[in-house]
C-alpha positions in Angstrom: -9.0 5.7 -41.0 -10.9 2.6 -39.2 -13.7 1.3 -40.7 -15.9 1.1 -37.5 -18.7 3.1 -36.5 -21.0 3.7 -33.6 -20.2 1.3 -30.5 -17.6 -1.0 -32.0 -15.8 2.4 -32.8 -16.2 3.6 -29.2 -15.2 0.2 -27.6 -11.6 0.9 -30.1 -11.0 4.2 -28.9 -11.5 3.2 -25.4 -9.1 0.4 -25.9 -6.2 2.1 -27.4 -6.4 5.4 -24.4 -6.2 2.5 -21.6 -3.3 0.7 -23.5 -1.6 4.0 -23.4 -2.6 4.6 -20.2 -1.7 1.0 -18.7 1.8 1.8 -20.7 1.5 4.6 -17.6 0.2 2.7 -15.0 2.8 -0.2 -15.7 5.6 1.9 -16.0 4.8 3.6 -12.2 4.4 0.2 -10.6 7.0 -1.4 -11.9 10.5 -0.1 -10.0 8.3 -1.0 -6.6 9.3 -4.8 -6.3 12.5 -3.8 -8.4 14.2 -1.8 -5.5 15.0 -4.0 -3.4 15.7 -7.2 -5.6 19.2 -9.1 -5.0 20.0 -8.8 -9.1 18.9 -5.0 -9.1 20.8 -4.3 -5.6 23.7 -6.1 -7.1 24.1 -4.2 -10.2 23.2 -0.7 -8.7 24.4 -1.0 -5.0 24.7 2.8 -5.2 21.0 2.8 -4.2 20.5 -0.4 -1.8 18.9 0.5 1.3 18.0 -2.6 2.4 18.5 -3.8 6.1 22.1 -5.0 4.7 22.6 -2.4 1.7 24.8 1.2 2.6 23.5 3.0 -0.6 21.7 6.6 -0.5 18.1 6.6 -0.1 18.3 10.0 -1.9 19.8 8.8 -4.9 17.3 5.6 -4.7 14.3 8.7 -4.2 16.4 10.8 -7.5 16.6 7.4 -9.6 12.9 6.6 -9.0 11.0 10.5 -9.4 13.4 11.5 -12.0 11.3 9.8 -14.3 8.4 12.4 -12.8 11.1 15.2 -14.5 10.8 13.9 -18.0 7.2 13.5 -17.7 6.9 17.6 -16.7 9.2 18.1 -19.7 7.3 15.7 -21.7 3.8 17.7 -20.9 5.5 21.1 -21.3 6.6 20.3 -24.9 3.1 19.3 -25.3 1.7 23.0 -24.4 3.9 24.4 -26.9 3.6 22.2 -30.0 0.7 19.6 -29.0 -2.0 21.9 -30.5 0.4 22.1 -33.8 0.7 18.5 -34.3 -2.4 16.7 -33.2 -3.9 14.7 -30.9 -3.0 11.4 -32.4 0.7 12.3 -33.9 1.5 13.9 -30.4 0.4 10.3 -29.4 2.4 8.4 -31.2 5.5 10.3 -30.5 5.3 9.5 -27.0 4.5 6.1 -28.1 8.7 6.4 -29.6 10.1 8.1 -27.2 8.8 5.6 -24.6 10.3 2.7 -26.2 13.6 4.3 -26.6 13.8 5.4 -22.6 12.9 1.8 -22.0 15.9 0.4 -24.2 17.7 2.6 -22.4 16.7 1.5 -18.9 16.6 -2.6 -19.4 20.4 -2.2 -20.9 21.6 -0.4 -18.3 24.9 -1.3 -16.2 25.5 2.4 -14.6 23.2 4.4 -12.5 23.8 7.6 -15.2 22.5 5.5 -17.9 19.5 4.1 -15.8 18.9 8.2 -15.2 19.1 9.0 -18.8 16.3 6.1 -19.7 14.2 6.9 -17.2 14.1 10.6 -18.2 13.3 9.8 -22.2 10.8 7.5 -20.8 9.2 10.0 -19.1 9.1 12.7 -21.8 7.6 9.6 -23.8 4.6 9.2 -20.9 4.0 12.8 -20.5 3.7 13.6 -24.3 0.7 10.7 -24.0 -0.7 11.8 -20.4 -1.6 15.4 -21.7 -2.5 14.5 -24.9 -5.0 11.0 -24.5 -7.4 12.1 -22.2 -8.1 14.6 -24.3 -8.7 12.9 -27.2 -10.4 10.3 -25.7 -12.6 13.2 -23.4 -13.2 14.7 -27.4 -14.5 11.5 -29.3 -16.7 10.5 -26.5 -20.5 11.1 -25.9 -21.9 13.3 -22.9 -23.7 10.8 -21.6 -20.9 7.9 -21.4 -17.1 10.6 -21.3 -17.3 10.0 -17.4 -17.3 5.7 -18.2 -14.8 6.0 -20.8 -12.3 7.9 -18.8 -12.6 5.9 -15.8 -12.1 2.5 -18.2 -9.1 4.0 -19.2 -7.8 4.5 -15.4 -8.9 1.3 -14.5 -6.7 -0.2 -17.1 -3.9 2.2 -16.0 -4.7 0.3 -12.6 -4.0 -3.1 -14.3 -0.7 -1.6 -15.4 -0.2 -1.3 -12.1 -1.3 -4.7 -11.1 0.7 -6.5 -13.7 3.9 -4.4 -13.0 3.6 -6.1 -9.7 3.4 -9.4 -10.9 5.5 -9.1 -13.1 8.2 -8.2 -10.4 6.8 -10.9 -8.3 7.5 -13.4 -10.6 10.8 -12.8 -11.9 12.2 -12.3 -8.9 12.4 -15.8 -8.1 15.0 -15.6 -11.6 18.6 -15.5 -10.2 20.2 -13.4 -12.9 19.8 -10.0 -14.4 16.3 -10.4 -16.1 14.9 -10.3 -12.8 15.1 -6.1 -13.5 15.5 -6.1 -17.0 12.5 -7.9 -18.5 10.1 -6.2 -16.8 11.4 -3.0 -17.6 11.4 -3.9 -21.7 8.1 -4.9 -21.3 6.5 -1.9 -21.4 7.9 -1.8 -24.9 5.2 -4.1 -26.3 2.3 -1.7 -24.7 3.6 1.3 -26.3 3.9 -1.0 -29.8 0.3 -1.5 -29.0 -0.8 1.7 -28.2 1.0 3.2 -31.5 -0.3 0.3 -33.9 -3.8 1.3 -32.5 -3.7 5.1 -32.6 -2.7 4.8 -36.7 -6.4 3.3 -37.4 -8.1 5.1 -34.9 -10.1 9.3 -36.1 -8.6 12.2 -35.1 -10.8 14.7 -32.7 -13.3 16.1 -34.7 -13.0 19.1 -32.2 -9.5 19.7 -33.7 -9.9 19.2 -36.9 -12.4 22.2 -37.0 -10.7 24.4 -35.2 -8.0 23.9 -37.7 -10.4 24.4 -41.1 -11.2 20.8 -41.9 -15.0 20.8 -41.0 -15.6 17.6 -44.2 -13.6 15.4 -42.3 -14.4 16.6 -38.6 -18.2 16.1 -40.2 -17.0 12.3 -41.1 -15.7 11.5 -37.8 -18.8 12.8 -35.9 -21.0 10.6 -38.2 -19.0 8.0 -37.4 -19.9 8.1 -33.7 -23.1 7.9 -33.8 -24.6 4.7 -32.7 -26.7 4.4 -36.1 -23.9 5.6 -38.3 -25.2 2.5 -41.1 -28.6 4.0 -41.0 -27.7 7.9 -41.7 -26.0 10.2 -43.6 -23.3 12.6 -43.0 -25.9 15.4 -43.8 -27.9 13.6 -40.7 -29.5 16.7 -38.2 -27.7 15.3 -34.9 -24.3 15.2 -36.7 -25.1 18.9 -38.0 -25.6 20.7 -34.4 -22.6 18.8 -33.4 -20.6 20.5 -36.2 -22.5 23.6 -35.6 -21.9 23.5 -31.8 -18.5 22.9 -31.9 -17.9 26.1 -34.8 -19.8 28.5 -32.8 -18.0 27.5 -29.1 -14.6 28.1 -31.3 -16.1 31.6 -32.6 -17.1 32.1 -29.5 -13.6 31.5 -28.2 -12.0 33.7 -30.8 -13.9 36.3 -30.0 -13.2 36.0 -26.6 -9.5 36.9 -27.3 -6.8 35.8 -29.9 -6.8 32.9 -30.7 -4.1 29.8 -29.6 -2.5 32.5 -27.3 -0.6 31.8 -24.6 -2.1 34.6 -22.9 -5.2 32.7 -22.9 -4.5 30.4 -20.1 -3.5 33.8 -17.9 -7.0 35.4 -18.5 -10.0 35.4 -17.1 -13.2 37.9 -18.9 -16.5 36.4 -19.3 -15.0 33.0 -20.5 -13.0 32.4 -17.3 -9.8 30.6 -19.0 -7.8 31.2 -16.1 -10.0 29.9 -13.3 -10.8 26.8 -15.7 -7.0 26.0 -16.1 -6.2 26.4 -12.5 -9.1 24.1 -11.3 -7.9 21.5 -14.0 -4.2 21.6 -12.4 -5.5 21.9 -8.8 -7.3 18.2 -9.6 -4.2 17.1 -11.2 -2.4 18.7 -7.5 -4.5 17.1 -5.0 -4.1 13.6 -7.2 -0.9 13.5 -5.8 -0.5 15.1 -2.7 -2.8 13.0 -1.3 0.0 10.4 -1.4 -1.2 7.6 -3.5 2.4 7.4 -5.2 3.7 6.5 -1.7 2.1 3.7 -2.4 2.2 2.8 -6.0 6.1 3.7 -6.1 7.3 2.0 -2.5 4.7 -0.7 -1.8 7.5 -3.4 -1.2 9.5 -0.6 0.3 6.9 0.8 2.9 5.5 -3.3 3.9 9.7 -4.1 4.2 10.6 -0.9 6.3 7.6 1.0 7.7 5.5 -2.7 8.5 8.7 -4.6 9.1 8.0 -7.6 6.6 10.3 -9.8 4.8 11.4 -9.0 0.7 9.4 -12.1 -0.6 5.9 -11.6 1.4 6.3 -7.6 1.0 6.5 -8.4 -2.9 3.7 -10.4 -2.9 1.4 -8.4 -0.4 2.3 -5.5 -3.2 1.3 -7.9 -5.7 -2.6 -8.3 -4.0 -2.5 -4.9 -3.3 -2.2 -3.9 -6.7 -5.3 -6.8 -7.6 -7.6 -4.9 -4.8 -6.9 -1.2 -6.3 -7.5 -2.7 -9.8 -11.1 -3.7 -8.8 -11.5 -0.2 -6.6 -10.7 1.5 -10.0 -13.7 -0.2 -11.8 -16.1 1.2 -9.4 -16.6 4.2 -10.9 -17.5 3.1 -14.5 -20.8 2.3 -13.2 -21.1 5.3 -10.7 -19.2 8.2 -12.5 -21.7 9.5 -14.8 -24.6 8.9 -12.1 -23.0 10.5 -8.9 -21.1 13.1 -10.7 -17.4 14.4 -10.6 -17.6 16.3 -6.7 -19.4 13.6 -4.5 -17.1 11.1 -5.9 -14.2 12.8 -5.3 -15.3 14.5 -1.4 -16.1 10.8 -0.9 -12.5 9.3 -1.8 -10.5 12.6 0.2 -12.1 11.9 3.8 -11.3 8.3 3.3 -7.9 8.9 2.0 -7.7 11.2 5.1 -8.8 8.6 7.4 -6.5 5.9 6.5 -3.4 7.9 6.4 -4.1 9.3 10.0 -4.7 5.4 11.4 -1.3 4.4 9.4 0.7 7.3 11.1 -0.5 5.3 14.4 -0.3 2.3 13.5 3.1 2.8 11.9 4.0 4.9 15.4 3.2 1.7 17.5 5.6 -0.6 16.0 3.9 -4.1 17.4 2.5 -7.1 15.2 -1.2 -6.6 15.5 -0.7 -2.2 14.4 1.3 -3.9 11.9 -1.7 -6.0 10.5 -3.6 -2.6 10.7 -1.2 -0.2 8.8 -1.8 -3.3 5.9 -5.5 -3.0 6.1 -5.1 1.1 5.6 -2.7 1.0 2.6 -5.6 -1.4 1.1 -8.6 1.1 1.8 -6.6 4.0 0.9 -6.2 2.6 -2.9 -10.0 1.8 -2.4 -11.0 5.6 -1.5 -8.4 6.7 -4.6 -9.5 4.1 -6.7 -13.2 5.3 -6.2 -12.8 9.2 -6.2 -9.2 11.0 -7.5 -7.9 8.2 -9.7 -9.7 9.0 -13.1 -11.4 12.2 -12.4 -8.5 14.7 -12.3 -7.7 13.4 -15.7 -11.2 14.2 -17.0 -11.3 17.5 -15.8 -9.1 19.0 -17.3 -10.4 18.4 -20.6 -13.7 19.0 -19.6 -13.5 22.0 -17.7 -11.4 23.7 -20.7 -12.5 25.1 -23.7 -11.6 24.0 -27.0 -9.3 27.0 -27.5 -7.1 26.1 -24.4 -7.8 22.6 -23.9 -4.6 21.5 -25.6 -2.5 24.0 -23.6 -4.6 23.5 -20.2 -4.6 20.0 -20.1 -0.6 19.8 -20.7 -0.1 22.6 -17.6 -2.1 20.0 -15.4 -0.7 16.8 -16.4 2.8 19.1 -15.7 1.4 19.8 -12.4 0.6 16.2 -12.0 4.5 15.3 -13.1 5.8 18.3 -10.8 4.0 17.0 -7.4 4.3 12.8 -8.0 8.3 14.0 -8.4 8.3 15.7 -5.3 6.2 13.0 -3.5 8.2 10.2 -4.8 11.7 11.9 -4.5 10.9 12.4 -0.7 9.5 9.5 0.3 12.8 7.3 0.8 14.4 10.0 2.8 10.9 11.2 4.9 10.6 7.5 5.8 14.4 6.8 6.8 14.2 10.1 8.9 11.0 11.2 10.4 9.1 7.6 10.2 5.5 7.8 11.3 5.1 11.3 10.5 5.5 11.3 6.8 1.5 9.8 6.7 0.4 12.9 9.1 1.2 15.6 6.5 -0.8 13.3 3.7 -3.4 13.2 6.5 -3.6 16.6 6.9 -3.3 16.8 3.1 -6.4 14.9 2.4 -8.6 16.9 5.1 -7.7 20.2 3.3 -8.7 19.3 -0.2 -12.7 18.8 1.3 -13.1 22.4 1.4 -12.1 22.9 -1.7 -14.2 21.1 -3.8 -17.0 21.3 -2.5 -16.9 25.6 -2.8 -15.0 25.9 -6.2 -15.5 22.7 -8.1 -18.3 22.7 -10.8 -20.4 19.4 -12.0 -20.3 18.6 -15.3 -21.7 15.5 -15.5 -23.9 14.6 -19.0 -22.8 18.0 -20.7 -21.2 18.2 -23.7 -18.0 19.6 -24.0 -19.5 22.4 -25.5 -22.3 22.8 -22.8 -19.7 22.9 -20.2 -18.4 26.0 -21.1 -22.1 27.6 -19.8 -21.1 26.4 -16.5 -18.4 28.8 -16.3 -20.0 32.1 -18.4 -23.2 31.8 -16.6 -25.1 31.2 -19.8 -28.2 28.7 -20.1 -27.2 25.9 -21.4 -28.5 24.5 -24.5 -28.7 20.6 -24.5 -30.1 18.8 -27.8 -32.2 15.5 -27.1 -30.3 12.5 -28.4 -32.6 9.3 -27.1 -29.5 7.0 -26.0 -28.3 10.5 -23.8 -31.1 11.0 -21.3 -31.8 13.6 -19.3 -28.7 15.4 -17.2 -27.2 18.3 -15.9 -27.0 20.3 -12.2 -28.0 23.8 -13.8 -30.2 25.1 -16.1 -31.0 23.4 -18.9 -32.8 24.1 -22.2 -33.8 20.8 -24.1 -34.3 20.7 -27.9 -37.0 18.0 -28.4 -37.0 15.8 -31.2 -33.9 14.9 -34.0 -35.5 17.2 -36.8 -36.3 20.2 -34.8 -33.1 21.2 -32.9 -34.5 24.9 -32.8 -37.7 23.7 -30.7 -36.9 24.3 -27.1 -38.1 23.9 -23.8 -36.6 25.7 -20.2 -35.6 22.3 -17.3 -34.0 22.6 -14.0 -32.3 19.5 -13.1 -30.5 18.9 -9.7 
């Protein structure tokens, strides 16, 4: 176990869930500039659909979202033995399984191998997809869960970035490390992500549920900012430990426990309304159409804007530097503006841009050409801001430590299930029906307003614990911790004072 506390210890976890999650973030950017390079055309021309190229852009959209497949897989074997193992070993298996889809991939001379890889890889990704942001969502504070989660998406972002570089630069290489390096590279990021996960706490959250309150006890104490200065005995670290064991009893009671019949139910805890919202977050993600863009930016500047391979691959390349710095707007604004006005924001922009590159696209001439770049820029910009980070925190937020596990795998599946679909029919929407495949995503984006604004909750500055009050109705009992603040949309009964958690006084905050 690591030897930090407080901050330091913080700073660490946050670290290792963004190297995990730019492992992700790399892995989805990084077949964009590969498509259409002359070594990978070359060695698969099964799947060239270049101006010059006669392969299948079916296959090229079953090559590319396959990978989506082994990431549902990946997340399903997470619901059924993620809870079992733990966050941090379920972690490192992906961590594995990742590097051995990647060998896989960057040795490949057959489309049927390249398939294979890119499903192991995926298993890898969605074994660490489900599992991180709820480990990451369980070490955190109230006050600072929003900025850690959307530090880890903004590094996930990089991944993005640098996957674009990457292809950017080695495409200037004549031979066959133009594809292969940067497909190994991801390697090194899961090597990174493992090597940090083995000195890093378990969830304290877990390790009560599963009878070992002494060390759950030494992992909270370990969180606290003054960790030097107090003891493990400490008040704040006690209501932790005795929140946590009486939302599990609480839970229990509720129904049996770690049944799958949980996530089907709904009674006064509302398991089932909780899961869905967490996988519709994980829907509207991507059917909003972002992976359009991350997938086939060198593929929709080459064929929907009409550019040439080299400044399409570079374009993608600033692309990927502009979403990067959208995605580190909302560590500052997250856990001020809250969960729904960020993401209403980021849907009627998304909306807005798709509908302008359906015209733009439709015209055909230079200047609508120039346009249709500027929208593919702002709509990373409004998904950067709004629906990048926050359907991964909700999920874990929104569930309750006796489904979290299991809920957060059947959204990150629905997340897998829709990019697939999105990214399997892209190739062949494009090639057949043009303009049009951005009207759908319009129409896509306009829908999800509705939405959340009527059905999802705020939890911004609760505790995980706290949360679950949102849902049963409940007052909610916050206890004062001087570095938290004041926070909450609902009801809210404050315990003044570190020695007197008992002593409580009735707030509305709005």
């Amino acid at each position: 176990m690591t030897f930090l506390t407080g901050r330091p210890l913080a700073w660490a976890i946050t670290a290792t869930a963004g190297s995990g999650f730019l492992l992700f973030g790399y892995d989805q950017g990084v077949m964009s500039g590969l498509l259409t390079g002359d070594a990978f055309v070359a060695r698969f021309p099964e799947i060239d659909t270049t101006k010059t190229g006669h392969g299948s852009s079916s296959l090229q959209g079953t090559v590319v979202a396959i990978y989506e497949i082994g990431c549902f897989f990946g997340a399903i074997i997470s619901l059924f033995i993620g809870e079992m193992l733990g966050r941090r070993k379920c972690i490192m298996a992906g961590c594995v399984i990742l590097s051995i889809g990647a060998a896989l991939q960057c040795s490949a001379y057959g489309i049927p191998q390249l398939i294979v890889g890119r499903i192991i890889a995926g298993v890898g990704n969605g074994l660490n997809t489900s599992t991180i942001p709820v480990w990451h969502s369980e070490l955190s504070k109230a006050a600072s869960r929003g900025k850690g989660l959307a530090i880890e998406l903004a590094i996930n972002i990089f991944g993005v970035m640098l996957s674009y570089w990457v292809d950017y630069g080695f495409s200037y290489n004549g031979s066959e490390a133009q594809f292969r390096f940067p497909i190994a590279l991801q390697i090194l990021f899961a090597i990174v992500t493992f090597i940090g996960i083995c000195f890093l706490p378990e969830s304290p959250r877990w390790l009560i549920k599963h009878g070992d309150e002494s060390k759950a006890r030494h992992v909270i104490w370990m969180l606290q900012d003054n960790a030097r200065e107090i003891d493990e005995n400490n008040t704040v670290v006690n209501v932790d430990v005795r929140d946590i064991s009486q939302a599990i009893r609480e839970e229990t009671e509720a129904s049996a426990e770690g049944s799958f019949k949980l996530l089907f139910t709904n009674g006064p805890q509302r398991f089932l309304t909780r899961t869905l919202l967490g996988m519709g977050g994980q829907m509207m993600q991507q059917i909003s159409g972002i992976n359009l863009i991350t997938y086939y930016a060198t593929f929709i500047f080459e064929n929907s804007v009409g550019m040439d391979h080299n400044p399409a691959l570079l374009l993608a390349g600033f692309n990927g530097i502009a979403y990067f710095f959208s995605s580190c707007v909302p560590i500052w604004v997250i856990d001020r503006l809250g969960r729904r006005k960020l993401m209403m924001f980021a849907v009627i922009g998304q909306g807005c841009c798709m509908a302008i590159l359906a015209g733009t696209v439709w015209d055909g001439g230079h200047s609508a050409g120039l346009v249709a770049t500027v929208m593919l820029f702002l709509f990373n910009f409004f998904f950067g801001v709004g629906l990048l980070a926050i359907p991964w925190l909700l999920p874990a937020e929104y569930a309750p430590l006796a489904i979290r596990t299991r809920s957060a795998a059947l959204a990150t599946a629905t997340n897998w299930i829709c990019t697939f679909l999105v990214v399997e029919i892209t190739p062949v929407s494009i090639s057949n029906i043009g303009y049009r495949t951005y009207i759908y995503f319009a129409v896509f984006n306009f829908c999800f307003f509705p939405l959340i604004y009527f059905f999802y909750p705020e939890p911004r500055n609760l505790t995980l614990e706290q949360i679950d009050h949102l849902f049963t109705g409940d007052k909610i009992q916050l206890h004062w911790h001087p570095s938290m603040g004041m926070a909450g949309d609902a009801d809210v009964r404050v315990a003044h004072g570190k020695e007197d958690p008992e002593s409580v006084e009735t707030h509305h905050f709005e």
